[in-house]
FITI-718860 format. One record per atom (N, C-alpha, C, O): residue in three letters; x, z, y. Coordinates in pm, whole numbers, padded with zeros to 5 digits, always signed. Each point is the difference from the previous one (the first is absolute). Example, Ala and Ser with C-alpha at 12.3 -4.5 7.8 and 13.67 -1.06 7.14 Angstrom:
<pts>
ala+01319+00780-00569ala-00089+00000+00119ala+00090+00000+00120ala+00104+00066-00002ser-00139-00138+00107ser+00082+00006+00119ser-00077+00073+00109ser+00051+00017+00111
</pts>
This chain:
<pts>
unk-11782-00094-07300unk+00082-00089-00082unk-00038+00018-00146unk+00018+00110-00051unk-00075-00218-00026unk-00065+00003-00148unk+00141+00020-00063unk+00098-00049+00057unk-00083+00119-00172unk+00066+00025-00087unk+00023-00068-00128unk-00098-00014-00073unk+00231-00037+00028unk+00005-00126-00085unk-00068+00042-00132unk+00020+00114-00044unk-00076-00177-00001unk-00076+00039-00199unk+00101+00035-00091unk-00007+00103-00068unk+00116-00197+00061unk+00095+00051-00074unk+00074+00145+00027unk+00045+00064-00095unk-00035-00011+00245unk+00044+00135+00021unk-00109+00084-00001unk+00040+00116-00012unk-00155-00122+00019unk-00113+00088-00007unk+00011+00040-00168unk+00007+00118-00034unk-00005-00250-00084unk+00017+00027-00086unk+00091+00107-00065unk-00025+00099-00069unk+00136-00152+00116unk+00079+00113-00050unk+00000+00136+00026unk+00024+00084-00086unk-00051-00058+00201unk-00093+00173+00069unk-00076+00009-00063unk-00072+00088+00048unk+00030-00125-00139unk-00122+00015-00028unk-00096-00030-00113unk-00119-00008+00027unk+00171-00012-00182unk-00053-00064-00052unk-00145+00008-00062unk-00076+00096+00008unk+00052-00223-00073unk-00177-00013-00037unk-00012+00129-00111unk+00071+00007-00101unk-00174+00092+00139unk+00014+00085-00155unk-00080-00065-00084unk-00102-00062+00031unk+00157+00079-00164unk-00049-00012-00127unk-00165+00033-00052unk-00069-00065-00078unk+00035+00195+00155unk-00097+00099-00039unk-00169-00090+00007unk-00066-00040+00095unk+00049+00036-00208unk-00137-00073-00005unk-00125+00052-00001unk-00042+00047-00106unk-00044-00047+00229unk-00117+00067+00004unk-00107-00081-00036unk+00007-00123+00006unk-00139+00205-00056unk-00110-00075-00044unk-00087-00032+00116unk-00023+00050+00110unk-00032-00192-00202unk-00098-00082+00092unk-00090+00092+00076unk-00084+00067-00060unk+00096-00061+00173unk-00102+00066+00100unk-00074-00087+00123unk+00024-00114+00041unk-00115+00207-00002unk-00050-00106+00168unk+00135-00025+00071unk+00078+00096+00005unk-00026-00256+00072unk+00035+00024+00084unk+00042+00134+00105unk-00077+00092+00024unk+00202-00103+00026unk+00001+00090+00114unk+00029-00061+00138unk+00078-00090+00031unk-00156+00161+00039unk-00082-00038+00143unk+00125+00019+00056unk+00068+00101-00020unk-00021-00238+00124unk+00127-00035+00069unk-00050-00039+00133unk-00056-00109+00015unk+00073+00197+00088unk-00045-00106+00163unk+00192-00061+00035unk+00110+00054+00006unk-00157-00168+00006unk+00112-00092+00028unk-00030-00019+00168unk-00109-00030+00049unk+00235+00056+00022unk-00049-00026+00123unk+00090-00112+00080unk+00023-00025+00118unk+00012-00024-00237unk+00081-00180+00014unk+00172+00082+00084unk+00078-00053+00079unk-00076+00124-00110unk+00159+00080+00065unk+00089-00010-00155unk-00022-00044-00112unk+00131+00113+00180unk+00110+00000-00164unk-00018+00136-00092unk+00070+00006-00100unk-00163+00109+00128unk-00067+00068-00071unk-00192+00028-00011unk-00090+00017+00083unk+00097-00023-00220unk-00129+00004+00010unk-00085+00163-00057unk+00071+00068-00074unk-00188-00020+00101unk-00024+00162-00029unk-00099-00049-00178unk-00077-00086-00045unk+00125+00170+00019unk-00023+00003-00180unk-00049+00132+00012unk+00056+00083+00072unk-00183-00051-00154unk-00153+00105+00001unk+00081+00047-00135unk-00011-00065-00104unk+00090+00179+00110unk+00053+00047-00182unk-00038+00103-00005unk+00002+00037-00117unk-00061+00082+00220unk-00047+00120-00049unk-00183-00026+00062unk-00051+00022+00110unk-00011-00082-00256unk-00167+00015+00127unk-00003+00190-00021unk+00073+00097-00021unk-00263-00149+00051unk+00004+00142+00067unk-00028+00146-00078unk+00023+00111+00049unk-00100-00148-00236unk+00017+00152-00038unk+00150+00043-00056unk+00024+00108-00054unk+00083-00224+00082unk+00131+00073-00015unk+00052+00069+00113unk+00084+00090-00007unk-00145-00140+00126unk+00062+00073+00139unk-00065+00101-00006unk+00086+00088+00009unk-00200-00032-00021unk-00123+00080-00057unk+00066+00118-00095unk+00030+00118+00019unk-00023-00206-00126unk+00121+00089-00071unk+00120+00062+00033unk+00014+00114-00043unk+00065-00155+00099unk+00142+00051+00051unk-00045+00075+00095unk+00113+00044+00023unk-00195+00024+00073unk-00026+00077+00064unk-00049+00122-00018unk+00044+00109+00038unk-00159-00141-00112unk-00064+00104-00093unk+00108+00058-00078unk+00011+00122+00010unk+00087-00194-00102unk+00092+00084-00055unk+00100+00093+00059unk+00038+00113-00031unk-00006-00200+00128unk+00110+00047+00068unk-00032+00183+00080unk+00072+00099+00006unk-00209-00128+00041unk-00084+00096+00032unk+00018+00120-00083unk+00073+00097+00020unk-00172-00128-00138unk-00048+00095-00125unk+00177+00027-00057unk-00001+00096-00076unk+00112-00140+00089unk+00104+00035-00082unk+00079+00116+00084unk+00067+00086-00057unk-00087-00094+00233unk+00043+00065+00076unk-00058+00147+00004unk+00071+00100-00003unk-00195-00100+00011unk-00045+00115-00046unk+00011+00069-00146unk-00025+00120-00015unk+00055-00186-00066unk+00002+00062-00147unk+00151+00108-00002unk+00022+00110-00050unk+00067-00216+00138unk+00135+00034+00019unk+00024+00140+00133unk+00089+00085+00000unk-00163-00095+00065unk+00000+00119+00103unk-00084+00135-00096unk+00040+00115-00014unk-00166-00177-00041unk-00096+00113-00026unk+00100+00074-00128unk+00015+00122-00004unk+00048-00214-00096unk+00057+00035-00105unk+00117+00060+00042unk+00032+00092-00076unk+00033-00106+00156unk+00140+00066+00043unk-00058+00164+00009unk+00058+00097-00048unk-00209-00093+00136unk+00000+00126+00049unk-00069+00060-00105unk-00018+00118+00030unk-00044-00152-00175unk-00053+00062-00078unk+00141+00060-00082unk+00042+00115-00007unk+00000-00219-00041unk+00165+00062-00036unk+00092+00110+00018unk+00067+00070-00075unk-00092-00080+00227unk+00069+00106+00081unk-00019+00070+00164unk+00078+00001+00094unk-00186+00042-00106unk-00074+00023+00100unk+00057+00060+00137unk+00013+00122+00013unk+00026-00229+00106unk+00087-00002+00101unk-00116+00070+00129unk+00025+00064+00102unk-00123-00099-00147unk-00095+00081+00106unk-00102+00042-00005unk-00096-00053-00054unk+00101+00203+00136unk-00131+00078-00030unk-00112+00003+00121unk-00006-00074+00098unk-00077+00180-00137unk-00101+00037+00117unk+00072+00039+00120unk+00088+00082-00028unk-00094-00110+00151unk-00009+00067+00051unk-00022+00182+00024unk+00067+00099+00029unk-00203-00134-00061unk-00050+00129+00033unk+00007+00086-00175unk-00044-00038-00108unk+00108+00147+00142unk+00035+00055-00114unk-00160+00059-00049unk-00071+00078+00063unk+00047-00132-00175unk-00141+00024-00060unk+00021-00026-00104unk+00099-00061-00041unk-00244+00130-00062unk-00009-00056-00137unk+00012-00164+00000unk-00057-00060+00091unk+00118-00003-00177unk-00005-00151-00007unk-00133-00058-00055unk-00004-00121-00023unk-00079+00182+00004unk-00135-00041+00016unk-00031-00067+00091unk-00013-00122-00005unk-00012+00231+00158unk+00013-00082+00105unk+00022-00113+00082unk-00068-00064+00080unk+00210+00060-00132unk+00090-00140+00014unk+00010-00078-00075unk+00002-00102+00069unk+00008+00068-00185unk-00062-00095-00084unk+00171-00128-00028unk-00003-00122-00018unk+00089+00186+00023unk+00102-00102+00045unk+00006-00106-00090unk-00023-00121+00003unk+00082+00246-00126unk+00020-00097-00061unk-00091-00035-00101unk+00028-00095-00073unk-00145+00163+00056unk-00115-00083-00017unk-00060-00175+00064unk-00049-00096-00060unk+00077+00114+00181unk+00001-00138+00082unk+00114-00075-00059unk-00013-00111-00052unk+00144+00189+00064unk+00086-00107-00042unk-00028-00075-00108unk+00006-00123-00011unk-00057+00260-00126unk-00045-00159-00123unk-00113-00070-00007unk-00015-00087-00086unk-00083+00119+00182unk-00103-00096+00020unk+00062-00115+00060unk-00001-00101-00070unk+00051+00094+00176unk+00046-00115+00057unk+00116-00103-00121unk-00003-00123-00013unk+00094+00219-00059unk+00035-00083-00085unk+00012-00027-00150unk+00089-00023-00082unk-00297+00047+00087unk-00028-00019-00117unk-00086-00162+00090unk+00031-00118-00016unk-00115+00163+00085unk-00056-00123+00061unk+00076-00045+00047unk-00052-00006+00112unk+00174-00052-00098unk+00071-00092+00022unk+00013-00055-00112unk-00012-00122-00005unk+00041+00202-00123unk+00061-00060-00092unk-00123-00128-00061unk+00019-00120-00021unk-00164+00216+00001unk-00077-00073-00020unk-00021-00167+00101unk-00067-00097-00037unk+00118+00103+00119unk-00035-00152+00092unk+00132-00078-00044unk+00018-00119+00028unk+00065+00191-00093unk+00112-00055-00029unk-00023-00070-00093unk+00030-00119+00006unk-00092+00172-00118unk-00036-00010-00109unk-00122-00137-00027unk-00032-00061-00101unk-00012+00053+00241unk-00131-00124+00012unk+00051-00088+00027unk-00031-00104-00057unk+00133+00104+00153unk+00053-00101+00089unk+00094-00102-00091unk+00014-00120+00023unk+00059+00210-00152unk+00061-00094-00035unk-00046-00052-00177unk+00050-00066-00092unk-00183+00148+00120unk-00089-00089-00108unk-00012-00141+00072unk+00030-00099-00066unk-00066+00086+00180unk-00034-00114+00096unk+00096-00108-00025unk-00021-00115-00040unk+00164+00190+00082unk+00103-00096-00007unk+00045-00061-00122unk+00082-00090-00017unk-00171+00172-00087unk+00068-00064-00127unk-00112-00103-00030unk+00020-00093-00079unk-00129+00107+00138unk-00095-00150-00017unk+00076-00090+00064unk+00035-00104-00055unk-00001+00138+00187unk+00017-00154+00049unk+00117-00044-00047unk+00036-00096+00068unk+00064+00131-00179unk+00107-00007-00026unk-00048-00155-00085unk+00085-00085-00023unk-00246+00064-00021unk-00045-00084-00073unk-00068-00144+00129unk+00004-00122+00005unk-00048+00210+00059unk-00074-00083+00132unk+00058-00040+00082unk-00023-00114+00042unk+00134+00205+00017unk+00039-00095+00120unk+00103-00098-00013unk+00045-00040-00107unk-00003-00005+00248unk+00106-00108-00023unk+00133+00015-00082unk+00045+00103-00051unk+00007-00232+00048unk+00182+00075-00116unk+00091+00065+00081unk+00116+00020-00035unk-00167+00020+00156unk+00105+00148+00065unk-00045+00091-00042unk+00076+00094+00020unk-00181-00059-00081unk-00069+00150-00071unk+00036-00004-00099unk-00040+00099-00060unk+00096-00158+00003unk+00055+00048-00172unk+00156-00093-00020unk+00059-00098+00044unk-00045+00201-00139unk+00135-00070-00028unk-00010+00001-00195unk-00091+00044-00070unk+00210-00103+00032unk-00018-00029-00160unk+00192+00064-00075unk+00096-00075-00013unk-00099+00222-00021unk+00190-00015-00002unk-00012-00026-00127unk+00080+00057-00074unk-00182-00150+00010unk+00048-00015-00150unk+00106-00131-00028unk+00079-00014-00093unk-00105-00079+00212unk+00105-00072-00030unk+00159-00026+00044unk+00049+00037+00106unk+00007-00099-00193unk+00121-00018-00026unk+00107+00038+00195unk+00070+00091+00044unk-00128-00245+00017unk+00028-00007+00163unk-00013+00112+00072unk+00090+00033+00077unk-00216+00049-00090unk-00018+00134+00088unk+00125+00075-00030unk+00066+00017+00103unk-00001+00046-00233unk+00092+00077+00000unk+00146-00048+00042unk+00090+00083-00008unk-00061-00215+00054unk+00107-00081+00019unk-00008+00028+00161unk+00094+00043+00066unk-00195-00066-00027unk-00022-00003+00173unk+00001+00152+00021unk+00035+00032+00114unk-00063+00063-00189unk-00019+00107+00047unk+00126+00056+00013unk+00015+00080+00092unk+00132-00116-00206unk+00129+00062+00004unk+00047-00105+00148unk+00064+00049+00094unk-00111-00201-00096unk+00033-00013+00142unk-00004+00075+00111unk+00103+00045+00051unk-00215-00026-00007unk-00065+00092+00062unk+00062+00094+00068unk+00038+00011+00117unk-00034+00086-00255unk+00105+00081+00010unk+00144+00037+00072unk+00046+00087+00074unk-00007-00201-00140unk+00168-00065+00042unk-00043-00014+00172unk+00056+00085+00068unk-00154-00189+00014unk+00024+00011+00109unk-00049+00095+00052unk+00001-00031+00119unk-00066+00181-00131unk-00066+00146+00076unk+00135+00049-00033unk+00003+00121+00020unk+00159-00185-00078unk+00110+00095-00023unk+00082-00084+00034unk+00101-00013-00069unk-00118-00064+00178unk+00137-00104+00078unk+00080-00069-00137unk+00123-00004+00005unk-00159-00024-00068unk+00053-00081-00119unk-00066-00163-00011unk-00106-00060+00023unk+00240+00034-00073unk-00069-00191-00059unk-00095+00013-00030unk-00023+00098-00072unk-00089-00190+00108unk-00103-00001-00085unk-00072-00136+00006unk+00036-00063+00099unk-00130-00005-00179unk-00102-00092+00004unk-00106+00049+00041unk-00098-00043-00062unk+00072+00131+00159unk-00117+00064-00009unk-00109-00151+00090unk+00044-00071+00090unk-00161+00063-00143unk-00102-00110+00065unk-00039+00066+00101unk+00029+00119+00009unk-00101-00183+00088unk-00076+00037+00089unk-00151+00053-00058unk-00015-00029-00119unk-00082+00089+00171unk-00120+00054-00032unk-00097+00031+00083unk+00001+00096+00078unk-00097-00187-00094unk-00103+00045+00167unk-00067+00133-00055unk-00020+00084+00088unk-00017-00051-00210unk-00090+00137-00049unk+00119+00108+00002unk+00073+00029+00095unk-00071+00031-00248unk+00077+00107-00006unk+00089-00073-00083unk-00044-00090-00071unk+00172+00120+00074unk+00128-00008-00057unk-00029+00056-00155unk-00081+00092-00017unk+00142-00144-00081unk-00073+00086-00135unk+00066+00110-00039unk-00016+00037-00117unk+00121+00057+00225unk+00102+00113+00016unk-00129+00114+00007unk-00029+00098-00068unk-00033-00165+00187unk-00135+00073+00069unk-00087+00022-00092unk-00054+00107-00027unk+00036-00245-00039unk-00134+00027-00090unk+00047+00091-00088unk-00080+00093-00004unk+00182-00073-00075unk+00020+00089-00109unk+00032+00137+00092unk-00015+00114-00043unk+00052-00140+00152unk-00049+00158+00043unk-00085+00049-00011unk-00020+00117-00029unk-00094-00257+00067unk-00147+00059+00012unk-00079+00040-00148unk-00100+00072-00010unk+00164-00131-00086unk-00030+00005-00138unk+00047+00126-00062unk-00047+00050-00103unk+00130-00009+00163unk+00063+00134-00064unk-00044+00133+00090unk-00009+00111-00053unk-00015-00131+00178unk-00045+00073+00095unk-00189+00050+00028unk-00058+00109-00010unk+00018-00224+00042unk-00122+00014+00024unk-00072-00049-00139unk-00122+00018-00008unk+00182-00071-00089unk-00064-00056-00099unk+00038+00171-00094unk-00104+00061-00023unk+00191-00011-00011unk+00015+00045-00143unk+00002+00131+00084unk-00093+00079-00011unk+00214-00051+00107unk-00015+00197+00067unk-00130-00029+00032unk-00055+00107-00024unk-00040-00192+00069unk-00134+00062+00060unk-00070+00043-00132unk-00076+00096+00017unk+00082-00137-00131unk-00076+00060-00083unk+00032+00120-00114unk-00077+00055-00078unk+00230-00036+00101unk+00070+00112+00020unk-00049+00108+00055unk-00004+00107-00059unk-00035-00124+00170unk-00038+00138+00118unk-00131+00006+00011unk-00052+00101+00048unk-00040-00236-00104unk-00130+00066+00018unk-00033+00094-00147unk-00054+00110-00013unk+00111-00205-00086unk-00067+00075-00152unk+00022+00150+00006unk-00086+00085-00025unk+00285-00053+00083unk+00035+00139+00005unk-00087+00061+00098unk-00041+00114-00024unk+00005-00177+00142unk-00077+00076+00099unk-00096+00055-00016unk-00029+00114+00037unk-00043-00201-00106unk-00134+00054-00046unk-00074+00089-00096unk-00107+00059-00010unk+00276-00088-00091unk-00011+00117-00086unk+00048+00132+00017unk+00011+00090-00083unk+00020-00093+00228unk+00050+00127+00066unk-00109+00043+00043unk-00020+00116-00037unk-00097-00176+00127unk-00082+00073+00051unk-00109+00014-00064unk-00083+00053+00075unk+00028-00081-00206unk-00073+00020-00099unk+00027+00096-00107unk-00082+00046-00080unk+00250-00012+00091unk+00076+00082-00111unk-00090+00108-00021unk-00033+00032-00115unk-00027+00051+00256unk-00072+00107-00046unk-00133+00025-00060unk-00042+00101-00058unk-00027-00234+00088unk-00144-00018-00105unk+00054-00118-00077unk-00008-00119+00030unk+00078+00188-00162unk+00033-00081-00098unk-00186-00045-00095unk-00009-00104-00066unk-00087+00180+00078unk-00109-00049-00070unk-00089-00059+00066unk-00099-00054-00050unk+00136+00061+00210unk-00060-00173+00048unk+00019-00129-00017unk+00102-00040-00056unk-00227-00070+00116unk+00008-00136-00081unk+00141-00030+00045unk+00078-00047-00082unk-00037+00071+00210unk+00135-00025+00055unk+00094+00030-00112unk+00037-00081-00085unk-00002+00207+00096unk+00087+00101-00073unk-00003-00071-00176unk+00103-00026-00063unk-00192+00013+00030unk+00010-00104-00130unk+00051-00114+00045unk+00103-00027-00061unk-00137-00063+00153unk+00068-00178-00018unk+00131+00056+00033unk+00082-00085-00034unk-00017+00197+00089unk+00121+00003+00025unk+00114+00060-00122unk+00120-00028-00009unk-00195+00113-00072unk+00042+00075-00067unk+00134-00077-00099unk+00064+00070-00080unk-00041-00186+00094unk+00074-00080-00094unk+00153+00026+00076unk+00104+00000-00066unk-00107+00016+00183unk+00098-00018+00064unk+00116+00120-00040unk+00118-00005+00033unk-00149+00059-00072unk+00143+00111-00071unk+00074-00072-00084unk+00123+00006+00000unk-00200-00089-00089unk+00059-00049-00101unk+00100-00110+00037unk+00083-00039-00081unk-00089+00006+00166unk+00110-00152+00095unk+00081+00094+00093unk+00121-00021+00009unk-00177+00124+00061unk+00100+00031+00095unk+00063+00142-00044unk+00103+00034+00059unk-00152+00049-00153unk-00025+00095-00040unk-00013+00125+00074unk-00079-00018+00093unk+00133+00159-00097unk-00031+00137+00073unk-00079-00048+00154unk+00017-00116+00036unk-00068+00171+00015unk-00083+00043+00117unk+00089-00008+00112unk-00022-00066+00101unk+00156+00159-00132unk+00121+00004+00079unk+00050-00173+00055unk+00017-00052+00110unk-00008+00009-00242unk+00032-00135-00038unk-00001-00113+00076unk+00089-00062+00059unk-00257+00041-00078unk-00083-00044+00058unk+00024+00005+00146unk+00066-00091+00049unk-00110+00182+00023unk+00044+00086+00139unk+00108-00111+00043unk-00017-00095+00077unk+00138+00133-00150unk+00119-00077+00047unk+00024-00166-00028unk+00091-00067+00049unk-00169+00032-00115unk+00006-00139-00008unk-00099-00030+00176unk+00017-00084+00088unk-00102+00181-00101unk-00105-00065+00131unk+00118+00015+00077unk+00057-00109+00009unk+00014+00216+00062unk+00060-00006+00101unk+00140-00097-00027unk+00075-00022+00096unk-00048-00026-00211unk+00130-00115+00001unk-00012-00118+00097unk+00069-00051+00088unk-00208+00028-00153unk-00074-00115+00044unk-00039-00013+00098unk-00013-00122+00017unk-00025+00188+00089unk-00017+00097+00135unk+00120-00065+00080unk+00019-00098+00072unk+00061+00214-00128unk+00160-00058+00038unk+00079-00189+00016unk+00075-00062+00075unk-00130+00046-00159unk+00005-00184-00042unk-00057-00084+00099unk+00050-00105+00038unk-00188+00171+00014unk-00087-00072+00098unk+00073-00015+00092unk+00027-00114+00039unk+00030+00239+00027unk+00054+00032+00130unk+00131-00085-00001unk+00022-00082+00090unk+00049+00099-00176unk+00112-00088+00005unk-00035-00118+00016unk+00057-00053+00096unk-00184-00064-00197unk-00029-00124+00041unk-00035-00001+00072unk-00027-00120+00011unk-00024+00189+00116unk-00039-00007+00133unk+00091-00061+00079unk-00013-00110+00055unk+00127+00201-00049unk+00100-00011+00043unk+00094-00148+00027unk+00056-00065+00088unk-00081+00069-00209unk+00080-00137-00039unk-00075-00154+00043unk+00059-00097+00045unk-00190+00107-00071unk-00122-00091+00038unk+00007-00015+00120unk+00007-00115+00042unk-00007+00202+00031unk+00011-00001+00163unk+00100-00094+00024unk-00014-00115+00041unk+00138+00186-00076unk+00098-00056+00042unk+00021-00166-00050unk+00033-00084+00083unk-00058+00047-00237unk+00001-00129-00013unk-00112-00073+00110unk+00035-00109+00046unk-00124+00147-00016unk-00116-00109+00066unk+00080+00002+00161unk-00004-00102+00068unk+00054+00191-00031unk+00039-00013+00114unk+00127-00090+00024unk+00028-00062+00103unk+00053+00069-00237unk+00106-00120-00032unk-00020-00136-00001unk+00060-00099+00041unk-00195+00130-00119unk-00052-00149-00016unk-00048-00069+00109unk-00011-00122+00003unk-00021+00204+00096unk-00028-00041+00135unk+00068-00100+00070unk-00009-00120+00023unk+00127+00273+00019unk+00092-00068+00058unk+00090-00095-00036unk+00067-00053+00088unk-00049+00010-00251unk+00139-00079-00097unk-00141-00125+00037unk+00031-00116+00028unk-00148+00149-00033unk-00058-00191-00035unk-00062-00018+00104unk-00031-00107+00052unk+00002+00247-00006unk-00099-00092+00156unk-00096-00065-00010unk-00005-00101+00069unk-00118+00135-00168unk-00081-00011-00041unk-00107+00067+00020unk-00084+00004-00091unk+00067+00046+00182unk-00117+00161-00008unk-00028+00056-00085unk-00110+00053-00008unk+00206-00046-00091unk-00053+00120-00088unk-00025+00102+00042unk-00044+00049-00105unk+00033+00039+00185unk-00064+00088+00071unk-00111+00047+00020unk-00057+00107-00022unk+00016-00271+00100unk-00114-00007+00089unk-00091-00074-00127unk-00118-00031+00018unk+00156+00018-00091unk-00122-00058-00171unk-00056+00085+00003unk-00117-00031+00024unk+00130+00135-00035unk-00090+00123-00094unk-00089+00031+00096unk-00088+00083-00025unk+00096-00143+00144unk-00120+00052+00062unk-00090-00136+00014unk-00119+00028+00013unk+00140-00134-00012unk-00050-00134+00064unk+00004-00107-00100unk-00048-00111+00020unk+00137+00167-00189unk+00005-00099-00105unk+00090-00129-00041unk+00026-00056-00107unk+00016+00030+00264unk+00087-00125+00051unk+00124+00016-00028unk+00037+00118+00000unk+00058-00212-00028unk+00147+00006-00018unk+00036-00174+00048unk-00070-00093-00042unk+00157+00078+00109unk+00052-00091+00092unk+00127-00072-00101unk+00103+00059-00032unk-00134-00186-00005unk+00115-00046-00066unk+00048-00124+00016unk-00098-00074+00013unk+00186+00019-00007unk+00052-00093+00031unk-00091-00138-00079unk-00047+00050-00102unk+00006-00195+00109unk-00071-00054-00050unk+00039+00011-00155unk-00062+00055-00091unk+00201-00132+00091unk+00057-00047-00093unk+00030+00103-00147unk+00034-00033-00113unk-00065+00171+00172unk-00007+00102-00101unk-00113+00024-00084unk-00012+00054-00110unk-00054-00100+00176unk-00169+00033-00062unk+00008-00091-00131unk+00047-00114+00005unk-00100+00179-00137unk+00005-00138-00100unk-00114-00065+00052unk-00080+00064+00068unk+00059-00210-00095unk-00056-00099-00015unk-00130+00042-00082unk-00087-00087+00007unk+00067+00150-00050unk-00171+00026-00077unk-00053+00116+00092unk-00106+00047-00042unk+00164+00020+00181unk-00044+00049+00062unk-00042-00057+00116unk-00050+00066+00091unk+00071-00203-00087unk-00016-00086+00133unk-00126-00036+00041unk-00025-00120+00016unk-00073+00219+00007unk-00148-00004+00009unk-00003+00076+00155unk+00008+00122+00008unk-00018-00192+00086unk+00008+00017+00134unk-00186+00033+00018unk-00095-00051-00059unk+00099+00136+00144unk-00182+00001+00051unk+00010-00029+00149unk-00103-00006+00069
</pts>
C-alpha cells in the first residue's frame, strides 16, 4: 500500500542541507516502491574497515601497554617473550595504517560522491542537527529524512574521526619518538609540548581520546543498528555492499539517474 505525499511529508521533511555539484549517484530502480541508492562506494567501505580494524587493535594493544593484564607464561627473562615488546609493535603498526587510511579518506572527502563529505558551515546543518537530536531523545522534532549520514553523525564524525584522530596520532607519536628527541622524527614532533604540554600530559590526553573512541563505538553501533531497524533501509547491510533501499519518492530528484 503506497503511502500518501502529504503524510510521508510530514514524517519526514525535505532537509535544507546543500551539497556541492557532484557526479550523479548510481540508483538501480527496479520499477517496485523502493529503489537501492550506491551512498557508500567502495574506498569508503575500504575505509570503515580498515579503521574499524586498526582502531580495535590500538584499543586492545593500548589497554595492555597501560596496564599490563598479561604475562609469559613461562617464567623467563622477558627477552625471551617479547610481550610487550609485540604489544607496541602491533600498536604502533596499527597506528601507522591508521594514519594512511585516513589520509585516503580525507582525499576522497574531495572525490567522492555527496555521501563522502559533509559541509557544518552552514546555517541548515546546525538546525537539522538540534533536530536530530530531539528525535535520538523521543522528543518533537522536524527531524528530515536522510539516505547518507544524518548531520548528528557527521559532526560526530567531525569531532571524532576528524579532530580526536589527530589528537592521538600527534600525542602518539610524540610518545614513541619521546626517547630519540634528536631524531628527524623526534624533531618534527618536538613542538608538541608546547600545545599539550608535560610528557605526563600528553600521555593523558592520548588515553582521553582512547577513551572517547571506545565510547563512539559504542554509541555508533548502536545508532546504525537503530537506523536499521526505525527505517528499514539496510543500513547495515551498506557497509558491506554500498546499497541503501529507499522508498522512490525520498530520493531527491537530482539523484534520479537510474543505470
Amino acid at each position: 500500500m503506497s503511502i500518501p505525499v502529504e503524510k510521508m511529508k510530514h514524517e519526514h521533511p525535505t532537509s535544507r542541507i546543500k551539497a556541492k555539484a557532484r557526479r550523479s549517484v548510481r540508483i538501480q530502480d527496479d520499477r517496485k516502491a523502493y529503489v537501492k541508492v550506491y551512498v557508500w562506494e567502495l574506498p569508503v567501505r575500504i575505509f570503515h574497515w580498515i579503521n574499524a580494524a586498526a582502531i580495535l587493535l590500538m584499543i586492545i594493544t593500548g589497554i595492555y601497554i597501560g596496564n599490563p593484564f598479561l604475562g609469559s607464561l613461562v617464567q623467563e627473562e622477558a627477552y625471551y617473550s617479547f610481550v610487550m615488546g609485540w604489544a607496541r609493535y602491533v600498536h604502533f603498526l596499527a597506528a601507522f595504517v591508521f594514519t594512511a587510511n585516513l589520509l585516503v579518506r580525507w582525499y576522497w572527502v574531495f572525490k567522492g560522491n555527496k555521501y563522502a563529505t559533509s559541509n557544518p558551515l552552514q546555517k541548515a546543518f546546525w538546525m537539522e542537527t538540534w533536530e536530530t537530536a530531539k528525535f535520538y531523545l523521543f522528543l518533537p522534532n522536524k527531524k528530515p529524512h536522510y539516505t547518507g549520514h544524518n548531520p548528528l553523525a557527521q559532526l560526530s564524525y567531525w569531532i571524532f574521526i576528524g579532530a580526536g584522530s589527530i589528537v592521538a596520532m600527534l600525542t602518539g607519536y610524540y610518545l614513541l619518538f619521546e626517547p630519540q628527541p634528536e631524531s628527524l622524527f623526534g624533531r618534527m614532533f618536538a613542538w608538541i609540548p608546547l600545545i599539550f604540554g608535560s610528557s605526563f600530559t600528553i600521555r593523558s590526553w592520548h588515553h582521553l581520546v582512547a577513551w572517547a573512541f571506545i565510547t563512539f563505538i559504542v554509541i555508533h553501533i548502536y545508532m546504525a543498528f537503530r537506523e536499521d531497524w526505525m527505517e528499514r533501509n539496510g543500513t547495515m547491510s551498506s557497509i558491506f555492499t554500498g546499497y541503501k533501499s529507499e522508498k522512490k519518492k525520498t530520493v531527491e530528484a537530482h539523484d534520479k539517474h537510474s543505470e
